[in-house]
C-alpha positions in Angstrom: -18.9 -13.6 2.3 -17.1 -11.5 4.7 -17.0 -7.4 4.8 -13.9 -7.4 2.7 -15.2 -9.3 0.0 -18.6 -7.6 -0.3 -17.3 -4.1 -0.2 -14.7 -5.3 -2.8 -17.4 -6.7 -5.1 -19.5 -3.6 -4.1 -16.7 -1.2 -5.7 -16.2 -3.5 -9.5 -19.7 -3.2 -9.2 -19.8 0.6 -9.1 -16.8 0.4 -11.9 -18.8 -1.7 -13.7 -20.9 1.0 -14.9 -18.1 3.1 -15.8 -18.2 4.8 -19.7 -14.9 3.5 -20.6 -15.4 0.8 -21.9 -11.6 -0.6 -20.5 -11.7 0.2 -16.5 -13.5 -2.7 -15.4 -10.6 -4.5 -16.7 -8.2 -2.2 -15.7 -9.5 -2.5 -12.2 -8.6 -6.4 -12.2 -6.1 -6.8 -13.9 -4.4 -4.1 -11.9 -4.8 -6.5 -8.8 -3.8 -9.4 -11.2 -0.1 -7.8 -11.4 -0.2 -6.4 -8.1 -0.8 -10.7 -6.8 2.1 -11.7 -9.3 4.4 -9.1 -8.0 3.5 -9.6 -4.5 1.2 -12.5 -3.9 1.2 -11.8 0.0 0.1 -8.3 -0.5 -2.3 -7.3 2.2 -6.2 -5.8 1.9 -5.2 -2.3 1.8 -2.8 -2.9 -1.4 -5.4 -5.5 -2.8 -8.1 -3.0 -2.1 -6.4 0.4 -3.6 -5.3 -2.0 -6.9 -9.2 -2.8 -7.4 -10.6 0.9 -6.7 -8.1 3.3 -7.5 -9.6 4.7 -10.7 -13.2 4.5 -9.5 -14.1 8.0 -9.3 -14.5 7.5 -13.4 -17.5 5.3 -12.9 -19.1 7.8 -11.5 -20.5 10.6 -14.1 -21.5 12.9 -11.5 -18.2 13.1 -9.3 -16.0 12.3 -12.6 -12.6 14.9 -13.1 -12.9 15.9 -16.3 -9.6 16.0 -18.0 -10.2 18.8 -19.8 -10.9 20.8 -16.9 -7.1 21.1 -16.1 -4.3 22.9 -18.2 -1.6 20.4 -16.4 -1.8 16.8 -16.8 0.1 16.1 -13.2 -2.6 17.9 -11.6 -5.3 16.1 -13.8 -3.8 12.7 -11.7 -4.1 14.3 -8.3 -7.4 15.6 -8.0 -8.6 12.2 -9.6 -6.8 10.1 -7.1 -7.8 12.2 -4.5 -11.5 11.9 -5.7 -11.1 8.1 -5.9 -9.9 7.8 -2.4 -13.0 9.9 -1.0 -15.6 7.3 -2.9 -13.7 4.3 -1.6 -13.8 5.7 1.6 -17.3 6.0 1.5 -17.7 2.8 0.4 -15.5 0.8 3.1 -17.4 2.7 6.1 -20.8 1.3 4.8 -19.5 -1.7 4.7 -17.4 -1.0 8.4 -14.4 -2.4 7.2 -10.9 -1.5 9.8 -10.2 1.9 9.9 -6.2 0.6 9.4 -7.2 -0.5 6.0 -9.4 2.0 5.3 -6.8 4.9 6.0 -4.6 3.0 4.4 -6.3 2.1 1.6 -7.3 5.8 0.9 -3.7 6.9 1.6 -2.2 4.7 -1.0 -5.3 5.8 -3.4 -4.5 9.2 -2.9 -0.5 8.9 -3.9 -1.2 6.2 -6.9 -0.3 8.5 -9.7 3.3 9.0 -7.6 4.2 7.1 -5.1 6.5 8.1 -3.0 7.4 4.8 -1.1 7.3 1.0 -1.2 3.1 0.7 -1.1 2.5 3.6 -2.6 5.7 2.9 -5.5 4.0 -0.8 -6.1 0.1 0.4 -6.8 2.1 3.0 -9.1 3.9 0.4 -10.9 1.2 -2.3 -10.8 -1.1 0.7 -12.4 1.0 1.9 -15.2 1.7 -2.1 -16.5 -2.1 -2.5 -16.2 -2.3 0.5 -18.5 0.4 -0.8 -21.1 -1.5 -4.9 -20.9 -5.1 -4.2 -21.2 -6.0 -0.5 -21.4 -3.6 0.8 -24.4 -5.5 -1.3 -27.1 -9.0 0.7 -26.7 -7.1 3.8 -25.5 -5.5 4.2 -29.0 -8.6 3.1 -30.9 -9.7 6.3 -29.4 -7.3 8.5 -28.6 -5.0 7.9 -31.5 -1.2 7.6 -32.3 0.1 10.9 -31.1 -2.1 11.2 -27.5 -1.7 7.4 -27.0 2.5 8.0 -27.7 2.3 10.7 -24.8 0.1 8.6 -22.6 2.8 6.1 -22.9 5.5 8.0 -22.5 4.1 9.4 -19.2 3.6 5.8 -18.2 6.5 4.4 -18.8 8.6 7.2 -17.3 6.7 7.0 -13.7 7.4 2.9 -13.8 10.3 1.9 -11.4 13.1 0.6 -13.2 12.8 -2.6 -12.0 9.4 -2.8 -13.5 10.3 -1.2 -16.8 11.1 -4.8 -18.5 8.0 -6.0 -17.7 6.0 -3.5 -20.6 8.6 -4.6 -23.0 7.2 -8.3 -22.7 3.5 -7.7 -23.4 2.7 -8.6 -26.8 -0.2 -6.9 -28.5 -2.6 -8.4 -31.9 -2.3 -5.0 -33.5 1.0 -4.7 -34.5 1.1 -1.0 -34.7 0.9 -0.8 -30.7 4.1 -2.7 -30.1 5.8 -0.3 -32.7 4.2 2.8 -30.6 5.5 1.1 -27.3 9.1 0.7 -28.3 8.8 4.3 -29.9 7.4 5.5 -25.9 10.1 3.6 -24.7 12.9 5.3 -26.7 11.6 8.5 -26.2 11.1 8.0 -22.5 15.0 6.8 -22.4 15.9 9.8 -24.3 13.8 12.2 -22.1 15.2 10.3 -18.6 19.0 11.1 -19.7 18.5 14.4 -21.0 17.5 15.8 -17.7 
């Protein structure tokens, strides 16, 4: 197994231990999307789709949400947190320091983008969210945070990518009302400002 691979299985291993029950998932499947979007996408990209969340694996150097009065803000100091932890984890294992700067880079700007990387993890992250982590996230979040969630979601997806939430199905079939509800308001929101 070569340096890549090991510090890649080393990081779902960390996220593996993670409290939510979902992020292990999250974590794949985000790479899942990112590989059917863009199947040549490099080790940075494939990297930052497998890690960006892990700072909430870890209990000890986890942002609390409700140590924040602004949700944005919330995003940034977790991404930046994430990048820090996968940074430490790709100089034990000596990876580039090409990928690893631009791994973290991309880590760190996740929750915005900004360009064409950084807009793809973005995207790739917020359909992740809509196919495997909204089903657990409402069982415990509930209708209205779960609405808001999605909202916020939907409204940082590129356009291009938008069409691609409106195909995932769900078994509960309360979560595909609450989805087309997010969407509408979203809409709504997007052409009233």
């Amino acid at each position: 197994m070569n340096k890549i691979d090991c510090a890649k299985k080393k990081i779902l291993s960390v996220i593996s231990g993670s409290e939510v029950e979902e992020d292990l998932r999250h974590a794949e499947n985000t790479l899942e999307w990112l590989l059917k979007i863009q199947p040549d996408a490099d080790q940075a990209l494939q990297i930052s789709a497998l890690g960006h969340d892990i700072e909430r694996a870890i209990t000890e150097r986890k942002v609390r949400r409700s140590d924040f009065d602004d949700y944005d803000e919330f995003k940034k100091v977790h991404a930046e947190n994430s990048s820090k932890i996968l940074r430490e984890i790709l100089c034990e294992y000596q990876i580039s320091e090409t990928i690893i700067d631009e791994t973290c880079r991309l880590v760190t700007v996740h929750e915005v983008g900004g360009e064409i990387r950084s807009n793809l993890l973005k995207d790739v992250d917020s359909i992740s969210y809509f196919d495997v982590n909204l089903p657990l996230y409402f069982e415990r979040e509930g209708w209205e945070e779960s609405k808001r969630r999605c909202v916020w979601g939907y409204q940082r997806l590129s356009k291009k990518m938008r069409s691609l939430v409106l195909k995932i199905t769900y078994e509960n079939p309360l979560l595909g009302r609450l989805v087309r509800e997010s969407v509408q308001e979203a809409e709504t929101q997007s052409t009233i400002q």
